[in-house]
DRENNU-307598 format. One line per 4 residues: number of its first residue (from 1); their letters; for each residue y, z, x of C-alpha. Coordinates in Angstrom, 1 decimal, always signed. Each point is the difference from the previous one (the first is absolute). Layout:
REM residues N
NUM> A> Y:Z:X; ...
REM end
This chain:
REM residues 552
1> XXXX> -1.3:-63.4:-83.0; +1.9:+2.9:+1.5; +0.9:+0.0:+4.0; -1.0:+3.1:+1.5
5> XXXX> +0.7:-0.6:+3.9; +0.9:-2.7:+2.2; -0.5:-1.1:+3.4; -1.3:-2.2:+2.9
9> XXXX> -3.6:-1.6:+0.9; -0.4:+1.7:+3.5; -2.1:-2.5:+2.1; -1.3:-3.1:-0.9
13> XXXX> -2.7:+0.2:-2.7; -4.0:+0.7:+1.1; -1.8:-2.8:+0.5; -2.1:-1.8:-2.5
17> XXXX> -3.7:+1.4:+0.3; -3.3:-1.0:-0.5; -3.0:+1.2:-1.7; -2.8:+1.0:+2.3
21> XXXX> -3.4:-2.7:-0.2; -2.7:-0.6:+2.1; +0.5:-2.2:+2.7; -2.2:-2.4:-1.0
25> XXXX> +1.9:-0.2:-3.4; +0.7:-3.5:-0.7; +1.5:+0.0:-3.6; +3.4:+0.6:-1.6
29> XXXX> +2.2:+3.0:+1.6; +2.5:+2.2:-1.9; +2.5:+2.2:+0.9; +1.4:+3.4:-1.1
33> XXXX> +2.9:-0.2:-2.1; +1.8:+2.9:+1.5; +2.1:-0.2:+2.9; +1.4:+3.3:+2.0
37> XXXX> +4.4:+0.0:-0.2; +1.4:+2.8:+1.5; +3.9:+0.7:-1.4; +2.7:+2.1:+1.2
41> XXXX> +0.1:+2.6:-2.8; -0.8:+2.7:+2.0; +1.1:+3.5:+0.8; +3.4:-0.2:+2.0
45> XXXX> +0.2:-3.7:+0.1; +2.9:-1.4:-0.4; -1.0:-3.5:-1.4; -0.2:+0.8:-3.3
49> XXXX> +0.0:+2.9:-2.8; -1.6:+1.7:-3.1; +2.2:-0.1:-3.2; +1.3:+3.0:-1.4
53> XXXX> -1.8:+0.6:-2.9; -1.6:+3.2:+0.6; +3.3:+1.7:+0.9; +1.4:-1.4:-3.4
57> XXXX> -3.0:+1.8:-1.9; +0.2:+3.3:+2.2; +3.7:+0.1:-0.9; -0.3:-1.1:-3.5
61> XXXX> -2.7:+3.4:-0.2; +2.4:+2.0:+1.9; +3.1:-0.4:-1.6; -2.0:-0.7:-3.8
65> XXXX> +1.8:-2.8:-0.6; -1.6:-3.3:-1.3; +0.9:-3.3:+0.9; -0.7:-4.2:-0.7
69> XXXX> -2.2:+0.0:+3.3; -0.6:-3.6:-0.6; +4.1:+0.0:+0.6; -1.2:+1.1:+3.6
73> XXXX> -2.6:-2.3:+0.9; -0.2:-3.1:+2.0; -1.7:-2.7:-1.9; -2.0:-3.1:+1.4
77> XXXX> +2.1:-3.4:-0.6; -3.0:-1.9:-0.8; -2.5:+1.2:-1.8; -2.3:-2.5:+1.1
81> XXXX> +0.4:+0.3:+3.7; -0.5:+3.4:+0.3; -3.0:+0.2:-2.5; -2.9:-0.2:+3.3
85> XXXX> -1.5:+3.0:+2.6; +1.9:-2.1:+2.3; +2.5:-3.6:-0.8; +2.7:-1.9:+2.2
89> XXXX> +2.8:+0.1:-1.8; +2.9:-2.6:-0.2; +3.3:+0.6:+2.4; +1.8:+0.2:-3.4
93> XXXX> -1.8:+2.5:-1.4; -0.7:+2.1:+3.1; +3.6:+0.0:+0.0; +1.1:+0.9:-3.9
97> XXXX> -3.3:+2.9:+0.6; +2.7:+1.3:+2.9; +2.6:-0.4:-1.9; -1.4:+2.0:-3.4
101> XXXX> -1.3:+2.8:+2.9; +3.4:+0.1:+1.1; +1.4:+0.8:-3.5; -2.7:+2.7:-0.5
105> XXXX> +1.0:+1.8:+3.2; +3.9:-0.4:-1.2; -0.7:+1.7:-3.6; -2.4:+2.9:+1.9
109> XXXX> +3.3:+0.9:+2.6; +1.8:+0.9:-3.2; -2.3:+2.0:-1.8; -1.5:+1.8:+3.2
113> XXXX> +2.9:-0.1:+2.0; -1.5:-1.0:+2.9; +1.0:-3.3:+2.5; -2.9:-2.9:+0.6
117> XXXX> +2.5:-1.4:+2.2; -2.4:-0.8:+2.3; -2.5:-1.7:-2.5; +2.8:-1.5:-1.6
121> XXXX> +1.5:-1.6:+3.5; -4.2:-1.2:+0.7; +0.0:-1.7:-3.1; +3.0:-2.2:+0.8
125> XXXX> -1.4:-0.7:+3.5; -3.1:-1.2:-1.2; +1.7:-2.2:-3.0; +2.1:-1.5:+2.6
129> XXXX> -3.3:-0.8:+2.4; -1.6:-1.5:-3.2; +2.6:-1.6:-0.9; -0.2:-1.9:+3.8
133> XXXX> -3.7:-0.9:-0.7; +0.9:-1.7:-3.6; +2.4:-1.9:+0.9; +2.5:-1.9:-2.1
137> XXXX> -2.1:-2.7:-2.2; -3.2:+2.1:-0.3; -0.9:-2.6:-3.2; -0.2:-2.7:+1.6
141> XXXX> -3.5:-0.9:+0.3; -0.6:+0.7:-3.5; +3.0:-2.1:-1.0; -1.6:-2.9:+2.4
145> XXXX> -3.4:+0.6:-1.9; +1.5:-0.1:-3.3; +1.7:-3.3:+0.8; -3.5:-1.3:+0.7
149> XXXX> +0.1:-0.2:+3.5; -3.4:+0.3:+1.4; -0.3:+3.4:+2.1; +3.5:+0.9:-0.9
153> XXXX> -0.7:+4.0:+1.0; -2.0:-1.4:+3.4; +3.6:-2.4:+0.8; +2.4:+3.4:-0.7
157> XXXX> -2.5:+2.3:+2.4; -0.1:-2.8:+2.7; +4.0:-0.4:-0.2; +0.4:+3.8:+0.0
161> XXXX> -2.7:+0.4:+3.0; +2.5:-3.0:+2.0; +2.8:+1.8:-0.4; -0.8:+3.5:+0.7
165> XXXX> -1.9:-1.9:+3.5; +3.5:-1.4:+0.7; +2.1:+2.5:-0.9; -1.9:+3.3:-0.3
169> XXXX> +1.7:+0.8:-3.4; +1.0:-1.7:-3.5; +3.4:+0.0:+0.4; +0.8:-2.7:+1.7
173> XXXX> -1.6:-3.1:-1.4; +0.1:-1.4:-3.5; -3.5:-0.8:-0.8; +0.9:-2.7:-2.6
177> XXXX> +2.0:-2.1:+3.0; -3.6:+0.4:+1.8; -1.8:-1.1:-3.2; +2.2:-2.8:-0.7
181> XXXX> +0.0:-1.3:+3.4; -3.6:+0.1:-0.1; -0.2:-2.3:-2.9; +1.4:-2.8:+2.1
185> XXXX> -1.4:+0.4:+3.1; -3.4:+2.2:-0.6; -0.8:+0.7:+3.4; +3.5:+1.3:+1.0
189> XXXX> -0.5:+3.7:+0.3; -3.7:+0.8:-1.1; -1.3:-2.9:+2.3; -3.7:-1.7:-1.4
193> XXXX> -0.4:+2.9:-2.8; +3.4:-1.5:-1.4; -1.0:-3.5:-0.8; -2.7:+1.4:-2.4
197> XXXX> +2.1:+2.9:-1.6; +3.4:-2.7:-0.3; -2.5:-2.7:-1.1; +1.3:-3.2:-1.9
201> XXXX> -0.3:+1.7:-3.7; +1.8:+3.2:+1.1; +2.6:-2.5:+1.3; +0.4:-1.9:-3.7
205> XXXX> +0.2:+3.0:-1.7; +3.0:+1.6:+2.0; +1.9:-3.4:+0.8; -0.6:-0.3:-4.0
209> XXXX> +1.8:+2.5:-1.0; +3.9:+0.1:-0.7; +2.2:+2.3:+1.9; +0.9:+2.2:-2.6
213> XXXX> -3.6:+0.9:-0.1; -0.6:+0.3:+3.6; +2.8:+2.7:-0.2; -1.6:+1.5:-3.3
217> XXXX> -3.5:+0.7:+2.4; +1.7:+0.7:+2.8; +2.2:+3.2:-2.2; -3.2:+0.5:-1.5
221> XXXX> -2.0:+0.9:+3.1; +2.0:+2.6:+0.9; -1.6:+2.0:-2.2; -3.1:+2.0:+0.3
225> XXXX> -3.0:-2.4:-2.2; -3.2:-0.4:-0.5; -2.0:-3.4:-0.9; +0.3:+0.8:-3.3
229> XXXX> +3.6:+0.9:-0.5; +1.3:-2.9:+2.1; -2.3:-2.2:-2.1; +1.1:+1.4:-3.4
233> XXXX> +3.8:-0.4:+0.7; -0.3:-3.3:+1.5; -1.6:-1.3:-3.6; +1.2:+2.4:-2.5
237> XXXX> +3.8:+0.5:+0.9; +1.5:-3.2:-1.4; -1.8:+1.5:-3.5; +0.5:+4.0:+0.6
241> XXXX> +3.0:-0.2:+2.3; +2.4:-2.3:+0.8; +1.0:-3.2:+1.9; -0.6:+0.3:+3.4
245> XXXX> +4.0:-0.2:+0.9; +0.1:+2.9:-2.6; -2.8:+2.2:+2.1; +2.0:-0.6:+3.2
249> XXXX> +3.5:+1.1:-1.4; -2.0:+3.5:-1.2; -2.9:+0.5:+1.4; -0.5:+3.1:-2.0
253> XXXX> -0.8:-2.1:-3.2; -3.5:-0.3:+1.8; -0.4:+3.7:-0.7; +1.8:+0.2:-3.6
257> XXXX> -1.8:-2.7:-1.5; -3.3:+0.6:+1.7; -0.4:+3.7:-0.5; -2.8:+0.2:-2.7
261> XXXX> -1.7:-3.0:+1.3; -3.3:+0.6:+2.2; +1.1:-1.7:+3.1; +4.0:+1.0:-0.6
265> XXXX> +2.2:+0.9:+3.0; +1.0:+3.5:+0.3; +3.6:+0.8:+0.0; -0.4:+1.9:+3.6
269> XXXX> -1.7:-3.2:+1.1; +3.2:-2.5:-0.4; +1.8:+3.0:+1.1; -1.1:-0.1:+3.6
273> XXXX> +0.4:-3.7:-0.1; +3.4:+0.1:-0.5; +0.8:+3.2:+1.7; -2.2:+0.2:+3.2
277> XXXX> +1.1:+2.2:+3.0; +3.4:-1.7:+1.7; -2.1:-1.2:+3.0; -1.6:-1.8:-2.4
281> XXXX> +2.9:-1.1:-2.2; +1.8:-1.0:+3.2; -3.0:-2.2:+1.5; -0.8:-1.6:-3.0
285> XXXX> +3.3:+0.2:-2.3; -0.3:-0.9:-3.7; +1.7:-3.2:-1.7; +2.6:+0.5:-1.5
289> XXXX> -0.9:-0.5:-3.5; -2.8:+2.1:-0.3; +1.4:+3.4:+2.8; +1.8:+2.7:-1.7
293> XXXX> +3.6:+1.1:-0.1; -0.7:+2.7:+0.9; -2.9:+3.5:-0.5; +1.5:+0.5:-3.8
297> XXXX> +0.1:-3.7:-1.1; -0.6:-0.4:-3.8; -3.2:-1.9:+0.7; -1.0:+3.0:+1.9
301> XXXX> +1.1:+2.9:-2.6; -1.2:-2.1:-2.9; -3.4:-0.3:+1.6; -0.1:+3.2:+0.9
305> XXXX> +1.0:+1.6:-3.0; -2.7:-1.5:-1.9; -2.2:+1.0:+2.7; +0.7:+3.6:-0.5
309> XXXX> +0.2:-0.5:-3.7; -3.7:-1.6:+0.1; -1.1:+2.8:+2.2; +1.0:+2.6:-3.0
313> XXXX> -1.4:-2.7:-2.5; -3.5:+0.2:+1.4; +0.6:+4.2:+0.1; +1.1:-0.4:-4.3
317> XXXX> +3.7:-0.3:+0.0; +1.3:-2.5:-2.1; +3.3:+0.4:+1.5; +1.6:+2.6:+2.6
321> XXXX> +3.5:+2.1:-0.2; +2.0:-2.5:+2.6; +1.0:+3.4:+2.5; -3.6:+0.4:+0.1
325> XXXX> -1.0:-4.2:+1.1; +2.6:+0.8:+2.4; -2.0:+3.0:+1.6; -3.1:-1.6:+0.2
329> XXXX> +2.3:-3.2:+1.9; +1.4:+2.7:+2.7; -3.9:+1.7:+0.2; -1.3:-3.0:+0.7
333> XXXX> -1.0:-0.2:+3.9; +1.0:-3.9:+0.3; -0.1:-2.7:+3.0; +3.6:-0.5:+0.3
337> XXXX> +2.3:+2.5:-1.4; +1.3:+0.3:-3.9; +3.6:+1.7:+0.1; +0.1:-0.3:-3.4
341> XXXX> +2.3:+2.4:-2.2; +0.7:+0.9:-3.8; +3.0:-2.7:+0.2; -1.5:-3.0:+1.3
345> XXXX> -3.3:+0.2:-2.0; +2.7:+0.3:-3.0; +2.4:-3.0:+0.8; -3.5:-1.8:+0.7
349> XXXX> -2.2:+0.9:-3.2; +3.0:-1.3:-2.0; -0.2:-3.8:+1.3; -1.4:-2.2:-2.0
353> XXXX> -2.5:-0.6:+2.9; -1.2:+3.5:-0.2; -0.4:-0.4:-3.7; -2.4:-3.1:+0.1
357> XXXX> -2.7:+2.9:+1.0; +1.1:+3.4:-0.9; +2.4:+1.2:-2.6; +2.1:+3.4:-0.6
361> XXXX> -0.1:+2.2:-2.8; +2.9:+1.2:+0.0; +1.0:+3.8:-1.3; +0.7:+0.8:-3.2
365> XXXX> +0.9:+3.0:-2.2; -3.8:+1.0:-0.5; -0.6:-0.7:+3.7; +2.5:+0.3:+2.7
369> XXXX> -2.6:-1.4:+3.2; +0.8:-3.3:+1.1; -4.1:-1.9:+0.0; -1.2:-2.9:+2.3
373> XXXX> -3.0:-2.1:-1.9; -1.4:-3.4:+0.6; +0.8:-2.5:-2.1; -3.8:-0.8:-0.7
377> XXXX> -0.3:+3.5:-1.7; +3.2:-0.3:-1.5; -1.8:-3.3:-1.1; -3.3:+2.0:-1.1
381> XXXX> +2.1:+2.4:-1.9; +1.0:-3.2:-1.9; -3.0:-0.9:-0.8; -0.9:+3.6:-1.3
385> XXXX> +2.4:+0.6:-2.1; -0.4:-2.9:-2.1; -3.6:+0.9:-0.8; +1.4:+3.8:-0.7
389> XXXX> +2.2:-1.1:-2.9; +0.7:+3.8:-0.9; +2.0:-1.2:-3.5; -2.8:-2.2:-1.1
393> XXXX> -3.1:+3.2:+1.0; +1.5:+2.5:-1.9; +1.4:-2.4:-2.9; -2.8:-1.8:-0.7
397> XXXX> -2.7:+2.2:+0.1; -4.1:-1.6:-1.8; +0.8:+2.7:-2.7; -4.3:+0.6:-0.2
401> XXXX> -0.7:+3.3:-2.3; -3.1:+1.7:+0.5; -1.2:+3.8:+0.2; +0.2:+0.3:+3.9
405> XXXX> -0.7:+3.7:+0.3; -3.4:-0.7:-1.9; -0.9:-2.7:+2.7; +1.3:+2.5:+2.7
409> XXXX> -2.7:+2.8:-1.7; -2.9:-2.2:-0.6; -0.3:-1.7:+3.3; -3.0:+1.5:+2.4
413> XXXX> +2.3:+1.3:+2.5; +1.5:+1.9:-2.3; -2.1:+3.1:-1.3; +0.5:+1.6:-3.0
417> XXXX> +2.8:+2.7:-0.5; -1.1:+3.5:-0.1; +2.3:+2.1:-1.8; -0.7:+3.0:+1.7
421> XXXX> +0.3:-1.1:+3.5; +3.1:+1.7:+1.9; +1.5:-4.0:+1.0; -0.5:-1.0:-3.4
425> XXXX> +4.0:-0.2:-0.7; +0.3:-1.9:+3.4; -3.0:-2.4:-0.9; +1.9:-0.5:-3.6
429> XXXX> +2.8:-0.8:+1.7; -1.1:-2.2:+3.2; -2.2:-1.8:-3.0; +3.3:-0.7:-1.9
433> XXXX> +1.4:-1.2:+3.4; -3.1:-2.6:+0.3; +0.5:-1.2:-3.4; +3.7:-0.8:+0.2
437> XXXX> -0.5:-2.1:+3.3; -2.7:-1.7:-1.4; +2.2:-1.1:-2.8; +2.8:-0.8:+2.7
441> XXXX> -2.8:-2.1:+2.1; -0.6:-1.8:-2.9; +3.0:-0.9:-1.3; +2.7:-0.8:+2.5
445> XXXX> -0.8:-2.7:+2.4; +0.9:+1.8:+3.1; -1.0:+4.3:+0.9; -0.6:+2.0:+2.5
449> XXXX> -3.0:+2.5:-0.4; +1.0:+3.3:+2.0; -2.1:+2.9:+0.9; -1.8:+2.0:+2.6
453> XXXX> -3.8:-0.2:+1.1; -2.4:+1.0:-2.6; +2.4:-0.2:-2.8; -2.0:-2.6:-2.2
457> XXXX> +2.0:-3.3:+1.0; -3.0:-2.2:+1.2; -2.0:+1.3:-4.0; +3.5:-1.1:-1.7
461> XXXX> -0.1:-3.3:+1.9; -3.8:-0.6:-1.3; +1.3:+0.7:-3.5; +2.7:-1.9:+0.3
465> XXXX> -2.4:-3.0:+1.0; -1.9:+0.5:-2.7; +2.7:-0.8:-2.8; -0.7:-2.8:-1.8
469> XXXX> +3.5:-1.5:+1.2; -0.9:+0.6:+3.7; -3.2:-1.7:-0.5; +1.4:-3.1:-1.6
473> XXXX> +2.4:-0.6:+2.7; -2.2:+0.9:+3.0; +0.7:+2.6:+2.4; +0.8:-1.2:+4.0
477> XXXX> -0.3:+3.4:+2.1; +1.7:+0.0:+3.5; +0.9:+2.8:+2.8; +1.6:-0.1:+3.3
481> XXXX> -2.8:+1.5:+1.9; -4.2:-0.7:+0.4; -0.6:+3.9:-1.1; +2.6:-0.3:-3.0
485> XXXX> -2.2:-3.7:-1.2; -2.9:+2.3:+0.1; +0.7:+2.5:-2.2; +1.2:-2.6:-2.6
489> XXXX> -3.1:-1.5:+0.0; -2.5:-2.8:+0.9; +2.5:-2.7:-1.4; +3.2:+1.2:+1.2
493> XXXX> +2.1:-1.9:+3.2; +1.7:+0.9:+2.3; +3.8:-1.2:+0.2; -0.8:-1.8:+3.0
497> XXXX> -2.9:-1.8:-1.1; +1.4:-1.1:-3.4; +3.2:-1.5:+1.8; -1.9:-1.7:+2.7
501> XXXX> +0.8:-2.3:+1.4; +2.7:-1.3:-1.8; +2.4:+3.1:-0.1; -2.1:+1.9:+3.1
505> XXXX> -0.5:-0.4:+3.3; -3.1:+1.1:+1.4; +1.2:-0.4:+3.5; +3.0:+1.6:-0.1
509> XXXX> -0.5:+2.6:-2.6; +3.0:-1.3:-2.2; +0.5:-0.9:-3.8; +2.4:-2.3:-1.1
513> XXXX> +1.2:-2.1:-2.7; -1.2:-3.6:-0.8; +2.1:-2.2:-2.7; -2.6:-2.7:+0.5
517> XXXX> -3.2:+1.8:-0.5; -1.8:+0.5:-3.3; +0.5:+3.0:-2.1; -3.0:+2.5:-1.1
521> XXXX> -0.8:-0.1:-3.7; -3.1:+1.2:-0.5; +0.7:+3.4:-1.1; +2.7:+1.1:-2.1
525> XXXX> +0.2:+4.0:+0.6; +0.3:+0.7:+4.1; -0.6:+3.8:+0.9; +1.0:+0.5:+4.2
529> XXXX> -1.3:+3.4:+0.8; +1.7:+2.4:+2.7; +3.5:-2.6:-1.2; +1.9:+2.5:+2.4
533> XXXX> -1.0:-1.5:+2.8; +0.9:-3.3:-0.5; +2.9:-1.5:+2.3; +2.7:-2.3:-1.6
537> XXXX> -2.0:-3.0:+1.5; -3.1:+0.6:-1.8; +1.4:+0.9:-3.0; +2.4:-3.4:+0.1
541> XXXX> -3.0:-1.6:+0.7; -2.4:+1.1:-2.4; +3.0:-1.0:-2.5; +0.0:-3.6:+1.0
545> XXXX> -3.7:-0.3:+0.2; -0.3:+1.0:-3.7; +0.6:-2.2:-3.1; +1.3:+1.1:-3.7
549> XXXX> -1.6:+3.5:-0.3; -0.5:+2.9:-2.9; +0.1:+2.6:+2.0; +0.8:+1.9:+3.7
REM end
């Protein structure tokens, strides 16, 4: 989802209408689901503003020069929320969508050199307003409800709705003292509606829970949640984690550990938790264990490190030239500022903290760039490279003699050579070409077929199938893509459905490796067609999915 403009609702939204019936009508009555909202992106308004894009495009056409215009847009933070004609959106991710607008408009000054002060300094007044409205524990219904309190998210409104009635803002009252106040004496600030909300079984669970906990919630509400988040990180981080004293001394191991998971946290999430506005930091200040140094503490670079390295991950970089993870650090339009520089990130990425998650590769004679890589591709790599035992492929070769450029000429595909056609010596030789990678196919137990559209790979394959060998051992045929499985063939996978679910997430889109899951051994020969395309994760994990195999 790309952001093209943002600005205000103008008025209050039209009211809901009815369908017109006749009076006498007694039965069931609908409504319409449209609803008029009027907004302020309008000619010489000054509440909100078009992006730049079509200046980007007139210049790129006037000045014939070509550019990464995705470099240029301003992405939707959650896919999800922004996926409807119309959709509330969360105060975080209204917020991080301000905040990714903002570093659109910042990359457009340089290449148009031209100010958006102006939309710039509207974007930071309107972060700060929304930052009013969410407040400094905006989890902690969802954290009540995951803790099995009845009407946890009805208990957080009704404390919230008390405290903006008394003091007309968030600031100044720590919802929790309400809450926990409330719990012994019910009735205390949200009179008769309290002693059903703060009922005996809410007051056993809280009471029952040890301090360390309480304060465990408590951190964890000032992050932005949903039911399901709060619910899997209440149950799942003792096994996916840590301890909860381990959470509170770095939060951020809620994002790192999390991050492939459906219902993980995202790094810009704990972010604002532990780096809100200062009014916010000052109201409601951080214990000490789990508040920062200070903006470049190594939880912080660590996390966000492999937050930018994930980010190029997911774009097919298996690792990134470390000037370059430091540009995308300083592009990066964040909550509270990042001052980092080429010095610190060093002195930081060589502590063996830094090192549990990402590792350098350092220069060498061959290769004088300094490289950035997680340590779970590094890991992958691994993992690789003992399947691709280049010594034991080319030593070791099935040694299987027959007269391939005969089975290359009599196959259907294949017509028969005409002598005085002017490509005869180029179909002579492509044939000869065929014939010695079907012999390579069949003999080594690892190739890679090469060759452009239309140049006889998919007939090869079908030849190569059709060796007695093949046949024996049984052919498993994969591709990274739907349209790719077609082409192979009615009984041909694709990667994701042969790994899932043990090495695949469906809900998350990732692969992964699984020690503890059974191995494929069905087939012994695996073709994977358009192979190029694969990333390092579903190539590790195809690996570790597979059993002893003939060929690759």
């Amino acid at each position: 989802r790309i952001i093209v403009g943002v600005a205000k609702v103008k008025n209050e939204p039209g009211s809901i209408l009815e369908y017109n019936f006749d009076r006498n009508y007694q039965g069931h009555k609908s409504h319409p689901w449209d609803r008029c909202v009027e907004h302020t992106l309008t000619t010489n308004n000054p509440d909100g503003f078009l992006l730049p894009y079509h200046e980007i495009l007139d210049y790129t056409k006037q000045n014939s020069t070509e550019i990464e215009l995705k470099e240029y847009a301003a992405f939707a933070p959650d896919y999800k929320q922004f996926s409807f004609a119309s959709e509330l959106v969360e105060h975080d991710t209204a917020i991080d969508a301000l905040l990714n607008i903002a570093e659109s408009l910042k990359k457009s000054e340089v290449l148009l050199e031209k100010s958006f002060r102006k939309e710039l300094d509207w974007i930071d007044a309107e972060i700060s307003a929304i930052w009013d409205m969410r407040g400094a524990f905006p989890g902690m219904g969802p954290v009540l409800s995951a803790l099995n309190v009845e009407d946890g998210n009805t208990i957080a409104w009704e404390i919230e709705k008390h405290i903006i009635q008394k003091d007309g803002n968030l600031l100044q009252t720590n919802p929790w003292t309400i809450f926990e106040e409330s719990i012994a004496e019910p009735e205390k600030y949200i009179k008769t509606r309290g002693a059903k909300l703060f009922n005996a079984t809410a007051q056993r669970i809280w009471k029952g829970k040890p301090g360390k906990k309480k304060e465990f919630y408590k951190q964890l509400s000032r992050c932005q949640l949903n039911n399901d988040q709060a619910n899997f990180i209440l149950t799942k981080h003792a096994e996916l984690v840590g301890s909860t004293q381990e959470i509170i001394e770095n939060l951020y191991l809620l994002y790192e550990k999390t991050r492939f998971e459906g219902y993980g946290i995202s790094f810009r999430q704990i972010d604002k938790a532990l780096l809100p506005p200062e009014k916010i930091q000052l109201a409601f200040p951080l214990t000490k264990e789990s508040a920062l140094k200070d903006r470049l503490d190594e939880r912080r670079v660590r996390a966000f490190t492999i937050s930018i390295l994930e980010e190029a991950a997911a774009e097919g970089h298996s690792l990134l030239p470390f000037d370059e993870v430091l540009e995308r650090m300083k592009a990066k339009a964040m909550d509270e500022p990042f001052p980092i520089d080429e010095d610190i990130l060093t002195t930081q990425s060589e502590e063996d903290f830094f090192v549990e998650e990402v590792t350098s590769i350092l220069p060498s004679k061959t290769n004088p760039t300094l490289f950035l890589k997680l340590q779970r591709i590094a890991e992958l790599k691994e993992i690789i490279r003992q399947r691709l035992n280049i010594g034991q492929i080319v030593t070791k070769p099935y040694n299987i003699e027959k007269d391939w450029l005969k089975l290359i000429n009599s196959h259907k595909k294949f017509p028969a050579l005409d002598p005085h056609s002017p490509d005869y010596i180029d179909e002579i030789i492509a044939r000869n070409e065929k014939a010695e990678a079907l012999n390579v196919l069949t003999n080594y137990r690892f190739s890679v077929l090469i060759g452009p559209a239309g140049s006889g790979k998919t007939s090869l394959l079908e030849i190569f199938e059709k060796q007695d060998e093949i046949v024996r051992g049984g052919v498993l045929k994969l591709a990274p893509t739907g349209k790719a499985r077609v082409k192979l063939g009615h009984d041909a996978k694709t990667i994701a459905q042969f790994l899932y679910p043990d090495r695949y997430n469906a809900m998350t889109g990732t692969y992964f490796i699984n020690e503890e899951a059974g191995k494929y051994s069905s087939a012994k020969n695996i073709i994977i067609d358009e192979a190029s395309m694969l990333t390092e994760e579903q190539l590790a994990a195809v690996f570790d999915a597979l059993g002893p195999i003939d060929r690759f």
